[in-house]
C-alpha positions in Angstrom: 128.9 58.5 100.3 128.2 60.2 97.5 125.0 57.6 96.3 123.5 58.3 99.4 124.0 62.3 99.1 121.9 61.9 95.8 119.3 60.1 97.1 119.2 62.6 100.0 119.2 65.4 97.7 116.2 64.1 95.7 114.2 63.4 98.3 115.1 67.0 99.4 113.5 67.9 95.8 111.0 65.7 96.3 109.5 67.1 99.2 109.8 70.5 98.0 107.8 69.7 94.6 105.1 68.0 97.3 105.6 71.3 99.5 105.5 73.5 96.2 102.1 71.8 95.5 100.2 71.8 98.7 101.1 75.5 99.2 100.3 76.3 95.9 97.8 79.3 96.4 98.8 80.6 99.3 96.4 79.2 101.7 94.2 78.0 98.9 92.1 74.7 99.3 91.7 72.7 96.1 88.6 70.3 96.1 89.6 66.7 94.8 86.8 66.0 92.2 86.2 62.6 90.8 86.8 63.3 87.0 86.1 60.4 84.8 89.9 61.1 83.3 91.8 60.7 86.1 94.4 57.5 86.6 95.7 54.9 83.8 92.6 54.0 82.8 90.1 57.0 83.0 88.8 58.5 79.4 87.0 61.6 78.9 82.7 61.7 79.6 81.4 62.8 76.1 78.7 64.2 77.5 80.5 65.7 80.4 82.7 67.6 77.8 79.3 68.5 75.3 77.7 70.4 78.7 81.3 71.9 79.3 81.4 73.3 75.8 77.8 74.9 76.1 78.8 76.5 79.4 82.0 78.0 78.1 80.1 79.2 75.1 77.1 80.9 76.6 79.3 82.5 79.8 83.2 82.1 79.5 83.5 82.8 76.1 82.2 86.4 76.8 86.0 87.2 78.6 88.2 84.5 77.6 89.3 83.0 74.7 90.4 79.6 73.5 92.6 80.1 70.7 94.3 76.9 70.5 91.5 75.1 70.1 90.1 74.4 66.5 86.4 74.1 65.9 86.4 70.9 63.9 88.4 69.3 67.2 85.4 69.3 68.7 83.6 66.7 66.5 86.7 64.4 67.5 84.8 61.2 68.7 87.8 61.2 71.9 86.6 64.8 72.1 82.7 66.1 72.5 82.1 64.3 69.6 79.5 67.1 68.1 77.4 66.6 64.7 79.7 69.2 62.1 76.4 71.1 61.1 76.1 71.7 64.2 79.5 73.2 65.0 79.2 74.9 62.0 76.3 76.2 63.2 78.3 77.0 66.9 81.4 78.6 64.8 79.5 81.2 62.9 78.5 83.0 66.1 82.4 83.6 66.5 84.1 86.5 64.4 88.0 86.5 63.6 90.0 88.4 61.5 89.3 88.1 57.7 92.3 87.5 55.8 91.0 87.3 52.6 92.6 89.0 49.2 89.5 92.0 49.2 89.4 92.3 53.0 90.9 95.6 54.2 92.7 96.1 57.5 89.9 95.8 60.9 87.6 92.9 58.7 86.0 90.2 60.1 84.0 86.9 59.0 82.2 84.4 60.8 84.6 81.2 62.1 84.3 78.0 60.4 85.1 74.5 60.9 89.1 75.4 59.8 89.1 78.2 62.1 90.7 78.2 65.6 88.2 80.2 68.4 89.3 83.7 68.9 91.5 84.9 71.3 90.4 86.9 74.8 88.3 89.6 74.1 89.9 91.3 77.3 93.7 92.2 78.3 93.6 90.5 81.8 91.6 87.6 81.1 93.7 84.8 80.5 93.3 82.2 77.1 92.0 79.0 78.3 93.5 76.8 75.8 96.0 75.5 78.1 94.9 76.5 81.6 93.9 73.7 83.1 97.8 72.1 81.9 99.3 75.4 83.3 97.9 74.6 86.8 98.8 70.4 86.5 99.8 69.6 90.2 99.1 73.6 91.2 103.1 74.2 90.2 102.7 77.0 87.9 102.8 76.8 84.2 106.0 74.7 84.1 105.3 72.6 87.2 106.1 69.0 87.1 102.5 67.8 87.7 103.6 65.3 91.0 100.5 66.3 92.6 98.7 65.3 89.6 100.4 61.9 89.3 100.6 60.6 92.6 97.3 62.4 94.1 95.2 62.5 90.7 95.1 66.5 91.3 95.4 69.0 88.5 94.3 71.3 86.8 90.7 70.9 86.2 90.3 70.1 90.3 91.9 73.5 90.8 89.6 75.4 88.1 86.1 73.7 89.9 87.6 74.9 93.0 88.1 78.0 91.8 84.6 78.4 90.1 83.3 77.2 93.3 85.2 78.9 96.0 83.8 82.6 96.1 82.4 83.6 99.4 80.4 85.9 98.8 82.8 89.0 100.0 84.0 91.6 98.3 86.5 94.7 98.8 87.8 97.3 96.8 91.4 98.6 96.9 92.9 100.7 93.8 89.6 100.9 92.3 89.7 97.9 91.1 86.8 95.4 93.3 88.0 91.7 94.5 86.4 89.1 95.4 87.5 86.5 98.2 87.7 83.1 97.1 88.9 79.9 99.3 90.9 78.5 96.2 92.5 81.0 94.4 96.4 82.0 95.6 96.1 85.1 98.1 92.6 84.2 98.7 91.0 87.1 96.5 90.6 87.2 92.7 89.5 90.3 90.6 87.2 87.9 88.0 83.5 88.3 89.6 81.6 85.0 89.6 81.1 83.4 86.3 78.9 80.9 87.4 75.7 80.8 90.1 74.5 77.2 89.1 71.4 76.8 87.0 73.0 78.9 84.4 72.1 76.5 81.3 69.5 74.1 80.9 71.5 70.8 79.7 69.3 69.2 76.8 70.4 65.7 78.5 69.1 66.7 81.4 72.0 66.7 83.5 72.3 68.6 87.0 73.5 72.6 86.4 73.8 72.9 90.4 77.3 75.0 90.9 79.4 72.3 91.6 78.0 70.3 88.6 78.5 73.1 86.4 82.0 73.9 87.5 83.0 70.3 86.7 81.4 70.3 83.4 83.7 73.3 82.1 86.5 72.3 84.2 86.5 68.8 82.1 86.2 70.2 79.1 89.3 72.9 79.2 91.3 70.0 80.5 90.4 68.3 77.2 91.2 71.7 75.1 94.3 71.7 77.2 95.3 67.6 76.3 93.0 66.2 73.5 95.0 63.5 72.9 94.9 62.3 76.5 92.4 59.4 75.8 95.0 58.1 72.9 98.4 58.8 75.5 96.5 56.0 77.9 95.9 53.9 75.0 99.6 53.9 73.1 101.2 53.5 77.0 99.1 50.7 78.3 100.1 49.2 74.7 103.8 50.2 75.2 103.8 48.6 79.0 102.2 45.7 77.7 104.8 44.7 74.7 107.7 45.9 77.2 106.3 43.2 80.0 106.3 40.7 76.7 109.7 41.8 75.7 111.2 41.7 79.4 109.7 38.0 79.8 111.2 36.9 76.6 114.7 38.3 77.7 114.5 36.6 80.8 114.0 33.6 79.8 115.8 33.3 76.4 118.9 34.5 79.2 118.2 31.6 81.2 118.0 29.0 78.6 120.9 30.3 76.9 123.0 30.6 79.9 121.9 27.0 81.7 124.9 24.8 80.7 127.2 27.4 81.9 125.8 27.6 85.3 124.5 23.7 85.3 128.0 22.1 84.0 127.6 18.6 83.3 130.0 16.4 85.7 
């Protein structure tokens, strides 16, 4: 009995991870985007990720921060792939703390390529280096992503949603103004809309409608949040590949070296 009271019990987990993830939000609904990332195979849009980085820069970076993230990762060719000049160029706009031996206490310099980007320039807005991994299969930060795997839902689908979701309402309650959204958990969020759509001009001419634009940024913090994904594919398709070899070799070194015993000769 007690095989079949652990495979009762995990099912019971089972379904509560799967419950844990619909519900996640409250009575949220998560849009399923088609991200170019998604399943065994999928790699991130270069491009996709170079309009992302422009939007985060010109609106997002103005609140949030995305301190993990170095500035010469993003001339990574499984990254946006940017010319260095011209992230040079990008990371003098951005000021951290200078650390030199003359600097006194409160100095800054401009970021360079060896610099990571600055941290939130406000208390209650979150870093985005690892937000769209904290909301993998909408199971809080240290969810186990089964919505992810099995749906190809995550975090970037629950950031678009988010960017995309506001209604329009708003209401005030300890002077602080909220504003409903259909994706966020509770259904109102105190971050005002970041994005209206045609809020950049893309120089490859891409759309900048809302959704467009929310997909763009979306895709590029889920590459902030897992840079390496496009390599993880790669070294695992590898892995399954020599372990199918491996398996076949096994099975049939086993047979040949077992055949007299099971085929005696009479």
């Amino acid at each position: 009995m007690k095989p079949i009271k652990l495979i009762a019990a995990s099912l019971a987990a089972l379904t509560l991870t799967f419950g844990s993830a619909h519900a996640a939000g409250g009575d949220g609904k998560t849009v399923d985007y088609d991200f170019s990332f998604e399943g065994p195979f999928g790699t991130y849009d270069t491009m996709q990720l170079q309009r992302g980085l422009a939007i985060y820069h010109n609106i997002c970076s103005s609140c949030h921060g995305l301190e993990l993230v170095y500035f010469r990762n993003l001339t990574e060719q499984t990254g946006p792939d940017m010319p260095e000049d011209m992230i040079t160029e990008l990371a003098s706009n951005y000021f951290i703390p200078d650390d030199g031996l003359e600097a006194q206490p409160g100095d800054e310099r401009p970021a360079g390529l060896s610099d990571q980007f600055p941290g939130s320039a406000l208390s209650n807005a979150p870093d985005m280096s690892l937000l769209a991994k904290a909301r993998a299969g909408f199971h809080g930060p240290y969810g186990t992503g089964m919505s992810q795997l099995f749906r190809g839902m995550g975090g970037a689908e629950y950031i678009a949603s988010v960017l995309t979701g506001y209604t329009g309402e708003e209401k005030e309650e300890g002077g602080t103004i909220f504003y409903e959204n259909t994706a966020f958990p509770g259904g109102w969020i105190a971050m005002a809309p970041p994005l209206w759509g045609e809020d950049i001009e893309h120089a490859d001419g891409a759309p900048n409608d809302l959704e467009s634009e929310a997909q763009d940024v979306a895709a590029f913090l889920m590459w902030a949040a897992e840079p390496k994904l496009n390599q993880r594919k790669a070294f695992g398709l590898t892995a399954v590949i020599l372990l199918s070899i491996m398996a076949g070799l096994l099975y049939f070194t086993n047979k040949k070296l077992w055949y007299d015993v099971k085929h005696p000769k009479a």
